[in-house]
N, C-alpha and C positions, 0 to 999 in steps of 0.2 A: 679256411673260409676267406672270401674275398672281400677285400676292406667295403664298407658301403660307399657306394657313388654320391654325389654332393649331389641335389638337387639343381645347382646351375650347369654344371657338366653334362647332367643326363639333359636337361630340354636342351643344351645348344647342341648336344650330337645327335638327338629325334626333329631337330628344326627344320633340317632339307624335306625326312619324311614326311612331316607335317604339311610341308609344303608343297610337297609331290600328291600329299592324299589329298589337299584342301584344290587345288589344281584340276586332279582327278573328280573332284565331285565339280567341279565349279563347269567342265567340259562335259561333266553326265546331263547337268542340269537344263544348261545350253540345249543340248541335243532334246532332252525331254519337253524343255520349253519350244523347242522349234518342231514338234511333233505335234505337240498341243497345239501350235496354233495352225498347224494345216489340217489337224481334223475343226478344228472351229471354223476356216474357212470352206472345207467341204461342205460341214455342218450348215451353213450360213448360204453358200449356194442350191443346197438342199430344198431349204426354207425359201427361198426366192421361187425357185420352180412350181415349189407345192402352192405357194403365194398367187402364181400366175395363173394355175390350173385352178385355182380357185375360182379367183377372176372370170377367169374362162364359163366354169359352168354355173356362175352367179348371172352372169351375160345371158345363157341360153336360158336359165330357167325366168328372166325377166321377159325374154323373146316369148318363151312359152305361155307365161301369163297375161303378157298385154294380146297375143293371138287369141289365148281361152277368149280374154274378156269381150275383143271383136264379136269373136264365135257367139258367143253368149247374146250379145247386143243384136244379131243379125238373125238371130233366133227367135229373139224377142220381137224383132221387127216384123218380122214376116209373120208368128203368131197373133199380134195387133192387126197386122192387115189382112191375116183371114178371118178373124173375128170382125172383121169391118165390111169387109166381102159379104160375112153370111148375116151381118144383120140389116143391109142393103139388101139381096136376093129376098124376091117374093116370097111370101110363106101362101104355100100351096099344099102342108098337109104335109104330113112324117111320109118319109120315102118309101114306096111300096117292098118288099122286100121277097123274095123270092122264097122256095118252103124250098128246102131240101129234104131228098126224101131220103134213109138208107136204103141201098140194095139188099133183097131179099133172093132167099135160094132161088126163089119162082122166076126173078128176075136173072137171075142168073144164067139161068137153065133155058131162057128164052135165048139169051142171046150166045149161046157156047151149046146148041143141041146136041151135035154130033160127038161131044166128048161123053155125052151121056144121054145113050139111046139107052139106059137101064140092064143093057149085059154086061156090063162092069161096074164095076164097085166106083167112088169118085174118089179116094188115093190112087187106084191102077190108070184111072183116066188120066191124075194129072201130070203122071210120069210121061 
C-alpha cells in the first residue's frame, strides 16, 4: 500500500488544476454573460419596435375617433337642420300617397297575350 499523501502536498500538486478549472469556468462565464446580454439587447430592441407600432396604431385609432366624432357632429347638424326645414315648410295636410296595387294573373295575361292564347299550359309558355 502507498504511504498516505499529506494533505499540503496533494493541494499544492491539484493547485495548477484548480487553476486551470477555476480559469475554465471564469472564460465559460464570460462567454455565457456576453450571450446574455446580446439576447437582452435584441430583447430590448424588440420592445422599442413593438413600442413604436404601438404608437403607431394609438395615432390612427385617435385619427379614427376624432373623424367618428366629426362624422357624428355633421350628422347631427344636418338632422337639426332638417327638422328646421320641415317645421318652417307649410303644413298643407300628410302627403298624398299613391295605392299600389299587386299584379294579378288577369293583369298579367293582359299584357304577355300571346304567350298564353290557352293552347299551352303556362310552364310550356314560359320556356
Amino acid at each position: 500500500m502507498p504511504p498516505p499523501r499529506r494533505a499540503s502536498q496533494s493541494s499544492q500538486g491539484d493547485a495548477p488544476d484548480i487553476a486551470r478549472a477555476v480559469e475554465a469556468m471564469v472564460v465559460a462565464m464570460a462567454q455565457q454573460s456576453a450571450a446574455m446580454m446580446q439576447q437582452h439587447e435584441a430583447s430590448m430592441q424588440r420592445q422599442a419596435a413593438s413600442l413604436e407600432q404601438q404608437q403607431a396604431v394609438m395615432q390612427q385609432m385617435e385619427a379614427a375617433r376624432v373623424a367618428a366624432e366629426d362624422a357624428h357632429r355633421q350628422h347631427m347638424e344636418a338632422l337639426r337642420q332638417l327638422e328646421e326645414n320641415r317645421a318652417a315648410a307649410p303644413v298643407l295636410g300628410p302627403e298624398p300617397r299613391l295605392a299600389v296595387r299587386e299584379w294579378s294573373l288577369e293583369d298579367f295575361l293582359k299584357h304577355h297575350p300571346a304567350k298564353f292564347d290557352g293552347k299551352t299550359s303556362p310552364d310550356v309558355a314560359d320556356q
